[in-house]
Gaussian input, Z-matrix of N, CA and C with variables (Angstrom, degrees):
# hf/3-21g

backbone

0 1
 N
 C     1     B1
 C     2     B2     1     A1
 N     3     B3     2     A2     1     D1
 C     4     B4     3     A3     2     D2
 C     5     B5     4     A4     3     D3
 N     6     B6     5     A5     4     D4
 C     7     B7     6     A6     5     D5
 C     8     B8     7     A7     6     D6
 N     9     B9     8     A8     7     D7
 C    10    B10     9     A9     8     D8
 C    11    B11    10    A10     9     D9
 N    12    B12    11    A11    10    D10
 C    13    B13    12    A12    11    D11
 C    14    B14    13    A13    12    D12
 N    15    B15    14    A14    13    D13
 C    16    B16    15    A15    14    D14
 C    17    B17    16    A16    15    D15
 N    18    B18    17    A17    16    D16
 C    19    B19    18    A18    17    D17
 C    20    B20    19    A19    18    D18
 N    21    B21    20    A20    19    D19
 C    22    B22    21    A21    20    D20
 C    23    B23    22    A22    21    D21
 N    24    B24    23    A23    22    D22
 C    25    B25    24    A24    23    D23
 C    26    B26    25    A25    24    D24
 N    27    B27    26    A26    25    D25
 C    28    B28    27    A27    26    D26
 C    29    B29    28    A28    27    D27
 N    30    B30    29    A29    28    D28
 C    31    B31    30    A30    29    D29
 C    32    B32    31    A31    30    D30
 N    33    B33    32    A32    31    D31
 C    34    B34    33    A33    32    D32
 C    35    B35    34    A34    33    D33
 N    36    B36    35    A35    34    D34
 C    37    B37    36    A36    35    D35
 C    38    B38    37    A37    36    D36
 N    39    B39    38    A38    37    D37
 C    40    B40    39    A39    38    D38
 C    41    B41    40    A40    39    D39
 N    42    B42    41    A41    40    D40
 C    43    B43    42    A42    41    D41
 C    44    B44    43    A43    42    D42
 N    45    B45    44    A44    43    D43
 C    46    B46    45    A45    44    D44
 C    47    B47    46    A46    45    D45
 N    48    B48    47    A47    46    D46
 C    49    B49    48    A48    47    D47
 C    50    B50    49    A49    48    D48
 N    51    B51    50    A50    49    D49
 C    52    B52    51    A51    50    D50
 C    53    B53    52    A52    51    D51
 N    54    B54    53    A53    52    D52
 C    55    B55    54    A54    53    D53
 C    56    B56    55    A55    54    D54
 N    57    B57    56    A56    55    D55
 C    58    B58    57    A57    56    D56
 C    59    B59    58    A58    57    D57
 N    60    B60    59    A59    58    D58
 C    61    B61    60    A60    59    D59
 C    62    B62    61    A61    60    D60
 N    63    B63    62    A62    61    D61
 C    64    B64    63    A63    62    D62
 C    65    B65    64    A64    63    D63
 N    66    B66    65    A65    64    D64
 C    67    B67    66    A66    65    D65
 C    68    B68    67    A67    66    D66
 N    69    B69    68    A68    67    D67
 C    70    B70    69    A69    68    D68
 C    71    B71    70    A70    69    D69
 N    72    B72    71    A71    70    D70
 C    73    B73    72    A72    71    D71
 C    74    B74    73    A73    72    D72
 N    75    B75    74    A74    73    D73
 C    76    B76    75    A75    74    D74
 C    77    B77    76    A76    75    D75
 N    78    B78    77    A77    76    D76
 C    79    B79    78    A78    77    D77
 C    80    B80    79    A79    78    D78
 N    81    B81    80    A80    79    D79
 C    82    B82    81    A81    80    D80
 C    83    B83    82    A82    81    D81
 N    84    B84    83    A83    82    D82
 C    85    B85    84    A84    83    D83
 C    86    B86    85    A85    84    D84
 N    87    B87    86    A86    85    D85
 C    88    B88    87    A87    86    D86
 C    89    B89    88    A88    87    D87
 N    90    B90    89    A89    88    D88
 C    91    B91    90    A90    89    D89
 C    92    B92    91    A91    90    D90
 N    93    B93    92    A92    91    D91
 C    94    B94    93    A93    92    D92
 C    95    B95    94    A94    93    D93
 N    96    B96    95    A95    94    D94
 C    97    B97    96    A96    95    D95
 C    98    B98    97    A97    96    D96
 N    99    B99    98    A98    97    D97
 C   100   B100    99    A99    98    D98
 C   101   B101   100   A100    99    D99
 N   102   B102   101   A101   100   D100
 C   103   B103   102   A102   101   D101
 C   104   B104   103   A103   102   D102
 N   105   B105   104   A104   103   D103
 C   106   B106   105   A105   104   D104
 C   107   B107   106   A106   105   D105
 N   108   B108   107   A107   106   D106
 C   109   B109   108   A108   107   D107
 C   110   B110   109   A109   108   D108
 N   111   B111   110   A110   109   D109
 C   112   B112   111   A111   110   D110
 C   113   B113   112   A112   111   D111
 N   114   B114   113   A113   112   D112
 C   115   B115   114   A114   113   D113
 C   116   B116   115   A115   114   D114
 N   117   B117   116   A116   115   D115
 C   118   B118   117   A117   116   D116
 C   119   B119   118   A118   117   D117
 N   120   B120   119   A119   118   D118
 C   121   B121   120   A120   119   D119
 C   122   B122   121   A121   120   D120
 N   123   B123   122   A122   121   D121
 C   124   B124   123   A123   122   D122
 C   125   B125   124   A124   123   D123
 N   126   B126   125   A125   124   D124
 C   127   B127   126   A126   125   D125
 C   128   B128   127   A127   126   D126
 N   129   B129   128   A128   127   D127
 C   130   B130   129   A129   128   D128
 C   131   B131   130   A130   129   D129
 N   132   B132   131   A131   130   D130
 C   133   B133   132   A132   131   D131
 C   134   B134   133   A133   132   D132
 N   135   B135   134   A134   133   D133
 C   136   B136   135   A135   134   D134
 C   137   B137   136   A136   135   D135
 N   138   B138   137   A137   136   D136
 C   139   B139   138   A138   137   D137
 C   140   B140   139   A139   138   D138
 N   141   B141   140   A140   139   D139
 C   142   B142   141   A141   140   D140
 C   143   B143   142   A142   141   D141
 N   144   B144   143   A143   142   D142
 C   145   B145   144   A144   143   D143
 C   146   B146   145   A145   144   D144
 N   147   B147   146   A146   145   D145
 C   148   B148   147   A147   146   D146
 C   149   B149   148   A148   147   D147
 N   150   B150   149   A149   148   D148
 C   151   B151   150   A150   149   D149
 C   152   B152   151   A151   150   D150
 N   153   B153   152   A152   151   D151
 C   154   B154   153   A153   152   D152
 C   155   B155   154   A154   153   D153
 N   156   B156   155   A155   154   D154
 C   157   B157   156   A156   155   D155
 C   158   B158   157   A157   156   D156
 N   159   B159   158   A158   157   D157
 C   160   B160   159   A159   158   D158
 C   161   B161   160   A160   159   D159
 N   162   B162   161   A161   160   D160
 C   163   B163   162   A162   161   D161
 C   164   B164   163   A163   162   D162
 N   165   B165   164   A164   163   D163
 C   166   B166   165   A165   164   D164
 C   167   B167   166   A166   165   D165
 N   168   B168   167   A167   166   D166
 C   169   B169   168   A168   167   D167
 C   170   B170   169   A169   168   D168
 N   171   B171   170   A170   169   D169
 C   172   B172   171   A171   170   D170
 C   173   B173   172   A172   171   D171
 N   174   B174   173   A173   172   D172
 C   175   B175   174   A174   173   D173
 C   176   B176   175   A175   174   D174
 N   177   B177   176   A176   175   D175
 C   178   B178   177   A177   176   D176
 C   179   B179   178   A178   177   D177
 N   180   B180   179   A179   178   D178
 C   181   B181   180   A180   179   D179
 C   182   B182   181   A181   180   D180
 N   183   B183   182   A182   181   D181
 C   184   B184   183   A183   182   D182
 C   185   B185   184   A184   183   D183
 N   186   B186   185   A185   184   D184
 C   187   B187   186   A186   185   D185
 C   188   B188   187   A187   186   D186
 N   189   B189   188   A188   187   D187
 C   190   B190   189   A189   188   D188
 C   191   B191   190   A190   189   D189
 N   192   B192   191   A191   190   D190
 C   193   B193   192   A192   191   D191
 C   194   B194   193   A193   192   D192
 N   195   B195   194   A194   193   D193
 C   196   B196   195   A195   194   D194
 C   197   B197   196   A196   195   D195
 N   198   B198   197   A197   196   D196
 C   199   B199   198   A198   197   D197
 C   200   B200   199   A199   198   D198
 N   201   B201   200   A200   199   D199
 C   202   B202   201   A201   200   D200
 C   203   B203   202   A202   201   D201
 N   204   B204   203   A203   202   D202
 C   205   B205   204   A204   203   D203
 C   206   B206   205   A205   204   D204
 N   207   B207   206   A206   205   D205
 C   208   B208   207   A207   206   D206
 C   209   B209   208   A208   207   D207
 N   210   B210   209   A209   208   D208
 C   211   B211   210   A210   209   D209
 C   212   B212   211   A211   210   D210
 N   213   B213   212   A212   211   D211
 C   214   B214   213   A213   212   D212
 C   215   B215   214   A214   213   D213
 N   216   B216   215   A215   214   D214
 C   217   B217   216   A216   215   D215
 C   218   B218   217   A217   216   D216
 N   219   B219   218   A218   217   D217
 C   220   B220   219   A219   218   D218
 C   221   B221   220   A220   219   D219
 N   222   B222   221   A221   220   D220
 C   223   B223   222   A222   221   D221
 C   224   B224   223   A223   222   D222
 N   225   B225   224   A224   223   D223
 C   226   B226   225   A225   224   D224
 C   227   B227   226   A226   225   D225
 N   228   B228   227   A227   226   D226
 C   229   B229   228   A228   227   D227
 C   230   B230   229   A229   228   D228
 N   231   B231   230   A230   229   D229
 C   232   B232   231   A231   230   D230
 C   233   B233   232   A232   231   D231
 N   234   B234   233   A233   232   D232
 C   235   B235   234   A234   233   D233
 C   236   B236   235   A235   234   D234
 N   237   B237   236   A236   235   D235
 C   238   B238   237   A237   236   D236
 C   239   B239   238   A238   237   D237
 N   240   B240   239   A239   238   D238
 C   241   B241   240   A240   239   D239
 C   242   B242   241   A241   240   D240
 N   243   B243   242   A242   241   D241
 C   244   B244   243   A243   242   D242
 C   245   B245   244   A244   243   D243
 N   246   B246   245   A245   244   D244
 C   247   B247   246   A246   245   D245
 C   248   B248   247   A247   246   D246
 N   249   B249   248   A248   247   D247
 C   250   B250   249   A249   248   D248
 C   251   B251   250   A250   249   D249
 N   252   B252   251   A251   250   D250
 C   253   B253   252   A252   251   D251
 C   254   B254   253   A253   252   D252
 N   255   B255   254   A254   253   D253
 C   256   B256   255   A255   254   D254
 C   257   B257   256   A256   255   D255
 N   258   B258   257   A257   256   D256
 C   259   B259   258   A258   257   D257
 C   260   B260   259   A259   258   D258
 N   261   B261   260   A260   259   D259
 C   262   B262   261   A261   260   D260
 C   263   B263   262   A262   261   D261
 N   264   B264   263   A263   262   D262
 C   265   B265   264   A264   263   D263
 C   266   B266   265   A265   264   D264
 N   267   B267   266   A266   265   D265
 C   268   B268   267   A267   266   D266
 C   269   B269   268   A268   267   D267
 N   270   B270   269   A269   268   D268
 C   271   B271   270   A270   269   D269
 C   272   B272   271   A271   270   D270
 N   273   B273   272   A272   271   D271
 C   274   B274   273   A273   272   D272
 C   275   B275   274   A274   273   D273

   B1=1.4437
   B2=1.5233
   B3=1.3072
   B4=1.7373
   B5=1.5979
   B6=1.6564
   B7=1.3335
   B8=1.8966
   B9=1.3613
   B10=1.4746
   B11=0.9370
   B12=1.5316
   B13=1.4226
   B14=1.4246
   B15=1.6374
   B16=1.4688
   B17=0.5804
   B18=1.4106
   B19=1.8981
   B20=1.7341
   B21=0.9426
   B22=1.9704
   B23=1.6274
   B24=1.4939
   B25=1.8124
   B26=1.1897
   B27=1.4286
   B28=1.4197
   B29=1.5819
   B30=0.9927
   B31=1.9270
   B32=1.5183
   B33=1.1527
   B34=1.6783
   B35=1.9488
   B36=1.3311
   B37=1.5072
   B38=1.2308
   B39=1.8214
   B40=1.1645
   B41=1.4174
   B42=1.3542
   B43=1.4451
   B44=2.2946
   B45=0.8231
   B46=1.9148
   B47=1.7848
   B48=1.2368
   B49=1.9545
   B50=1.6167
   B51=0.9925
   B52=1.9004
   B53=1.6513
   B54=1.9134
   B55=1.3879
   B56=1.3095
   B57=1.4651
   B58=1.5379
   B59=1.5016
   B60=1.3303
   B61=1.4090
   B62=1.9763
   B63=1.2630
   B64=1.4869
   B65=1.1640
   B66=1.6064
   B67=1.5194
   B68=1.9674
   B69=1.4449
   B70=1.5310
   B71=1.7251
   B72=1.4355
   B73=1.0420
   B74=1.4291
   B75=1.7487
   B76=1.4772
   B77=1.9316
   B78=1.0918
   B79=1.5100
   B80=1.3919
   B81=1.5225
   B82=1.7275
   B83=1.3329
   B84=1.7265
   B85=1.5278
   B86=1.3153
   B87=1.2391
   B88=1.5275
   B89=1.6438
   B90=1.4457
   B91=1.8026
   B92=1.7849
   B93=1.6023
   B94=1.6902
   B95=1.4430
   B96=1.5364
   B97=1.1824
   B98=1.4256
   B99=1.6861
   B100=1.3086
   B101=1.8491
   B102=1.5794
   B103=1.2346
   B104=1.0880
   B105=1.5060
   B106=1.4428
   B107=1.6038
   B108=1.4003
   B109=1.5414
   B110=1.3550
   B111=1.3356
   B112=1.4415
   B113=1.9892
   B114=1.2439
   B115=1.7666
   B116=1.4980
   B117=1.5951
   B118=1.2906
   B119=1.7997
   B120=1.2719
   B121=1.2063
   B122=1.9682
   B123=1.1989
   B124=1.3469
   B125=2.0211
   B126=1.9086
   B127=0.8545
   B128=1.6129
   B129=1.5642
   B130=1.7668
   B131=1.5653
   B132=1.2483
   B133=1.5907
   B134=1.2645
   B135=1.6480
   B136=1.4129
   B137=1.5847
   B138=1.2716
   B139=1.6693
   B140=1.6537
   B141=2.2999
   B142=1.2708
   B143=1.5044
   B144=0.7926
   B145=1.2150
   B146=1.8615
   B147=1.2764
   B148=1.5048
   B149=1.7148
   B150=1.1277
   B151=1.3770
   B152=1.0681
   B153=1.3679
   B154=1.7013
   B155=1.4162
   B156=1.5429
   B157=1.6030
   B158=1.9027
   B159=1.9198
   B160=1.3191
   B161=1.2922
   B162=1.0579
   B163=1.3908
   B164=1.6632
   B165=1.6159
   B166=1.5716
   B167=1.4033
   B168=1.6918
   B169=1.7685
   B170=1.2953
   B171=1.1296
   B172=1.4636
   B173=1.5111
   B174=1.6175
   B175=1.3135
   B176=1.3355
   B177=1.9534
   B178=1.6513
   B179=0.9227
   B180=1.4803
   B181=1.1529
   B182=1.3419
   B183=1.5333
   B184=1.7894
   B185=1.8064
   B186=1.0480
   B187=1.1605
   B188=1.6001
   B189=0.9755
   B190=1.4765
   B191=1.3054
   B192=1.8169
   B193=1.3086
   B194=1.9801
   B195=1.3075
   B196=1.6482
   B197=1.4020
   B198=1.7316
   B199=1.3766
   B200=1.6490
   B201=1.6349
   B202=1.9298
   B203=1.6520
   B204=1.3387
   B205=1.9057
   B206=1.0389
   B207=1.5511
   B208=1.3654
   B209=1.7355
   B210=1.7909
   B211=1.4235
   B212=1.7240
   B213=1.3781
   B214=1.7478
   B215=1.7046
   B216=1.7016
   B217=1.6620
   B218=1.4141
   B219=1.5407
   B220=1.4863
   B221=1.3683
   B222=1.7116
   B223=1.4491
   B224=2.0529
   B225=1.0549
   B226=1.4317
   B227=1.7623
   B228=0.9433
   B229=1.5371
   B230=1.3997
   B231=1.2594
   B232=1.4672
   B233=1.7339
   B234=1.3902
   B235=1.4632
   B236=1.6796
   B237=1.2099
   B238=1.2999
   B239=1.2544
   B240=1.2633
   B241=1.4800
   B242=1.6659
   B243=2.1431
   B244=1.7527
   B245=1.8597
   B246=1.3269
   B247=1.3634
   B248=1.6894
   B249=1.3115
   B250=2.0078
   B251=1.9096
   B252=1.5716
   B253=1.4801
   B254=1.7543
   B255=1.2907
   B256=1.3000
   B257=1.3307
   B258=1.3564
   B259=1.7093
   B260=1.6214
   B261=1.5968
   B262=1.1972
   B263=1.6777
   B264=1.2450
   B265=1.3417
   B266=1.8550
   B267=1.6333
   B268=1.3371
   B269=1.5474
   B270=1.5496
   B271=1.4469
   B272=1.5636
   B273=1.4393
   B274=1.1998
   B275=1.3128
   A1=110.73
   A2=108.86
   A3=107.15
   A4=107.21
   A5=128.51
   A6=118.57
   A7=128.71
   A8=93.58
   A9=116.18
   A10=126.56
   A11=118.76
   A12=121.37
   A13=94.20
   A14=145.72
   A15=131.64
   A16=134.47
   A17=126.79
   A18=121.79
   A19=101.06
   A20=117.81
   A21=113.01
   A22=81.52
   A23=109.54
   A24=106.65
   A25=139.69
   A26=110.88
   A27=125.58
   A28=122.59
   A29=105.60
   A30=119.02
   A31=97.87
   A32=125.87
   A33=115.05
   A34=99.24
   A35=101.88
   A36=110.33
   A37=114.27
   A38=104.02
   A39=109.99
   A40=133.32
   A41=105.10
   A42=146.53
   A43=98.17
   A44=81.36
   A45=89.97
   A46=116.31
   A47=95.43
   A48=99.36
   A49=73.20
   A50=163.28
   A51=126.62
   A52=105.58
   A53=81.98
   A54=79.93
   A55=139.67
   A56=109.33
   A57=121.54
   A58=103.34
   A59=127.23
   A60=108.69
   A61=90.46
   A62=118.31
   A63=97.91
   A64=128.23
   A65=112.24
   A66=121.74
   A67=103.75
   A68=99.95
   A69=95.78
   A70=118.05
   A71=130.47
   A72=102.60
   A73=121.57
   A74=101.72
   A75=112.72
   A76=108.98
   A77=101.21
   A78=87.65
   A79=100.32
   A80=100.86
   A81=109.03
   A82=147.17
   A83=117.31
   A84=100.86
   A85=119.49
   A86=87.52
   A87=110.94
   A88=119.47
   A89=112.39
   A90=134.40
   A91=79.59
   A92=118.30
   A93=110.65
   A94=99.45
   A95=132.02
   A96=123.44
   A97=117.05
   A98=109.69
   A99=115.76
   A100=87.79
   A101=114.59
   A102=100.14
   A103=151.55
   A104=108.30
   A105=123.37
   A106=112.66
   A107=111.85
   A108=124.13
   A109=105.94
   A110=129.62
   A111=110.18
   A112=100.68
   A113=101.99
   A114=87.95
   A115=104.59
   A116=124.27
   A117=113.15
   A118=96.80
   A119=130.84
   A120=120.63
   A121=129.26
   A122=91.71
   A123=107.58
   A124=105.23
   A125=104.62
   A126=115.68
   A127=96.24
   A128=112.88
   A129=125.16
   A130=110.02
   A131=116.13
   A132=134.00
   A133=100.83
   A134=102.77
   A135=114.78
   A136=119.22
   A137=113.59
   A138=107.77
   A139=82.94
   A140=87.88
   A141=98.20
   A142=149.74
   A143=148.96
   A144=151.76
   A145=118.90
   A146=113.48
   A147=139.34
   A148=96.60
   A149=121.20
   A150=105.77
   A151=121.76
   A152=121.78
   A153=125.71
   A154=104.49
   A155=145.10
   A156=147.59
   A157=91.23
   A158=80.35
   A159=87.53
   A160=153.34
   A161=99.97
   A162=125.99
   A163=105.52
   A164=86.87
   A165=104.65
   A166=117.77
   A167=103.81
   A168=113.80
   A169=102.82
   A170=122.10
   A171=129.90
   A172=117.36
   A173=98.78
   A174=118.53
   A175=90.16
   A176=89.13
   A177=111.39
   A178=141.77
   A179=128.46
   A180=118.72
   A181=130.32
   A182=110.14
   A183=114.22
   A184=113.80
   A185=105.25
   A186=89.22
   A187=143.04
   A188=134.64
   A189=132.24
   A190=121.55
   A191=106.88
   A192=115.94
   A193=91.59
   A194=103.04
   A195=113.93
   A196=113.79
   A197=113.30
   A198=147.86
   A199=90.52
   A200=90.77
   A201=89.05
   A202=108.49
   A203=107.20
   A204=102.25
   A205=81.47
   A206=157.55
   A207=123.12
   A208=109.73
   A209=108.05
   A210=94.91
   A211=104.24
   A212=106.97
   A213=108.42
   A214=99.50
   A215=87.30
   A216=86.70
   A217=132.90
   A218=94.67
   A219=104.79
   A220=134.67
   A221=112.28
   A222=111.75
   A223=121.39
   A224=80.95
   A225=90.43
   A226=101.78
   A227=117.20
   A228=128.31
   A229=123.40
   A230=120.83
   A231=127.85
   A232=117.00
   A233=103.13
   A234=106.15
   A235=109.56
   A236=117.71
   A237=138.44
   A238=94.24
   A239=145.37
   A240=130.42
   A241=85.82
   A242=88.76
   A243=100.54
   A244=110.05
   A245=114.17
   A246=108.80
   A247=124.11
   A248=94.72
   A249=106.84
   A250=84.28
   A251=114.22
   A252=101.86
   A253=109.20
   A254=115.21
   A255=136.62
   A256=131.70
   A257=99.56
   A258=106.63
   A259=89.61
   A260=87.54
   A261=96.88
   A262=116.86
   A263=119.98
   A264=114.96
   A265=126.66
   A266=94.46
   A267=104.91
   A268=120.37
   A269=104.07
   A270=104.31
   A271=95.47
   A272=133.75
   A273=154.47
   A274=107.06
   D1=-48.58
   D2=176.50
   D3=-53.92
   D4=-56.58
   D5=174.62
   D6=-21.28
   D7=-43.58
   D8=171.82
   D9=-49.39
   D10=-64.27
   D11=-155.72
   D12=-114.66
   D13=36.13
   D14=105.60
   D15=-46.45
   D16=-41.61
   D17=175.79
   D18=-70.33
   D19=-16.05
   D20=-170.87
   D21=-72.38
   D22=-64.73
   D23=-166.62
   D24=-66.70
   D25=-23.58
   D26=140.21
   D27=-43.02
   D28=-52.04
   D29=177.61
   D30=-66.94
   D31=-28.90
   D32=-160.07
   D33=-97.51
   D34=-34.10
   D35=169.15
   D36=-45.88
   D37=-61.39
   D38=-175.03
   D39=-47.66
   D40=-53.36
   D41=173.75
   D42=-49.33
   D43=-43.40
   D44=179.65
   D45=-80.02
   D46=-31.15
   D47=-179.22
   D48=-96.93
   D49=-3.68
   D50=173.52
   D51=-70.32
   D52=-54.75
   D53=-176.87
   D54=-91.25
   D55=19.99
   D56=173.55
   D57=-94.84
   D58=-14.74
   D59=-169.46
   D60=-110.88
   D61=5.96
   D62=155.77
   D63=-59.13
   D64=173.37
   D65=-158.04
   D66=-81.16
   D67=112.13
   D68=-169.23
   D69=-48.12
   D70=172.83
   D71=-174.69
   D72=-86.45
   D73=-12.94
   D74=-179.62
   D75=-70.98
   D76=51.47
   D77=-176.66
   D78=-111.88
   D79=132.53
   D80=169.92
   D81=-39.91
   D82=77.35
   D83=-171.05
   D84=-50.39
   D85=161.54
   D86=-159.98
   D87=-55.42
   D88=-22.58
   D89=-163.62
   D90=-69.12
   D91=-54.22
   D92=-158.87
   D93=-100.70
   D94=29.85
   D95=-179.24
   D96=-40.50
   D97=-62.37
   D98=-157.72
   D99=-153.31
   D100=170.03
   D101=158.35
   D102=-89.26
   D103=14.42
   D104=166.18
   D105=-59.64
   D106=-45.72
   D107=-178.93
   D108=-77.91
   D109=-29.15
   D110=177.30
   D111=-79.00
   D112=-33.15
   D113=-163.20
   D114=-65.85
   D115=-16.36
   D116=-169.29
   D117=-86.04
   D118=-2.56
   D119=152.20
   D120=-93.93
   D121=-41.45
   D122=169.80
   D123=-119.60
   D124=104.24
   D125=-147.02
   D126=-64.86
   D127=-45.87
   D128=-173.24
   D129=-103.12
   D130=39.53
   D131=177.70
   D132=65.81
   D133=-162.96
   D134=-175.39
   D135=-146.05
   D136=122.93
   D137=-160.38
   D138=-127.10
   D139=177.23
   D140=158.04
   D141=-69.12
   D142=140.42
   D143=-171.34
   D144=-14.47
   D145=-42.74
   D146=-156.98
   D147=-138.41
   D148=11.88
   D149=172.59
   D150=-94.97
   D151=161.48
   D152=-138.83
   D153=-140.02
   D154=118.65
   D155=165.10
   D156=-30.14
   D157=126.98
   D158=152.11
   D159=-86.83
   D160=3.76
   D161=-173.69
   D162=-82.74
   D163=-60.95
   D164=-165.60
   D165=-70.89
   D166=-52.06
   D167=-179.56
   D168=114.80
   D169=-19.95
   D170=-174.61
   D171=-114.37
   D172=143.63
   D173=-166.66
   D174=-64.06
   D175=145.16
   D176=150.89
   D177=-110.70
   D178=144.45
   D179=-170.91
   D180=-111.18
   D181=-9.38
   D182=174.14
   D183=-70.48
   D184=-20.79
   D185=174.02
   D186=-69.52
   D187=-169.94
   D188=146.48
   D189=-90.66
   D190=113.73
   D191=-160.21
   D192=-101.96
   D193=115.36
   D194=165.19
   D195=-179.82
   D196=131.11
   D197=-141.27
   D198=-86.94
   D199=-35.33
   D200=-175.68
   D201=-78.87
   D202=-39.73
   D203=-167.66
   D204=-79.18
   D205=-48.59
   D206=-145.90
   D207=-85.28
   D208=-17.08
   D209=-177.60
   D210=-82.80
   D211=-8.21
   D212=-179.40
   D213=-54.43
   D214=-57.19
   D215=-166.85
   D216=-51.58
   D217=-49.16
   D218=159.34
   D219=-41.79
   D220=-41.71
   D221=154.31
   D222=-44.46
   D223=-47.24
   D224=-164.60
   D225=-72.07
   D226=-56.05
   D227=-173.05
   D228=-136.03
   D229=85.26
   D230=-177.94
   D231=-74.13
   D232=20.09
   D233=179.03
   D234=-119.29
   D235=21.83
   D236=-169.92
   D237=-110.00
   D238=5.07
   D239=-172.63
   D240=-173.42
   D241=73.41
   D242=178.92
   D243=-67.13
   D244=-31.03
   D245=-176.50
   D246=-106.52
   D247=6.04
   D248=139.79
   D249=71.00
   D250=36.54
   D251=172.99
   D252=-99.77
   D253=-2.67
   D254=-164.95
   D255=74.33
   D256=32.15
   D257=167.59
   D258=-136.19
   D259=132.67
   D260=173.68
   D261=-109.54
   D262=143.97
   D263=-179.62
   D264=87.30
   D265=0.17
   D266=177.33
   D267=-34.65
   D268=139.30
   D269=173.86
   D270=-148.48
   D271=121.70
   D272=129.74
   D273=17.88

């Protein structure tokens, strides 16, 4: 009886490391990879609507101002908006 049911547990092992080392589902599409890929769509990043340089205090305006793409991004990649002023991907 033991001869038997190695090959079942072997198969069930196997069957468990395939699908544990697939690609989790939280993985970053590719649009918010990094900010190289967002600036080549949104050239001066993309913030909230009313959000303001932190540095400065004052609103900006080159960017892309929207409440929906920037909370997308944020879903996707919360390291796109390193200084948490709500534009992510800022560029000068």
């Amino acid at each position: 009886m033991k001869k038997s049911t190695i090959p079942a547990v072997v198969a069930a092992a196997t069957l468990a490391l395939v699908t544990a080392t697939a690609a989790p589902a939280s993985a970053v599409p590719a649009k918010w990879k990094n900010c190289t890929t967002v600036n080549k769509k949104y050239p001066h990043g993309v913030g909230k609507a009313k959000a303001k340089d932190k540095t400065s205090g004052k609103p900006v305006n080159t960017f892309t101002r929207s409440d929906k793409i920037y909370a997308e991004a944020m879903r996707a990649n919360k390291g796109l908006d390193r200084d948490k002023d709500g534009i992510a991907c800022e560029k000068r």
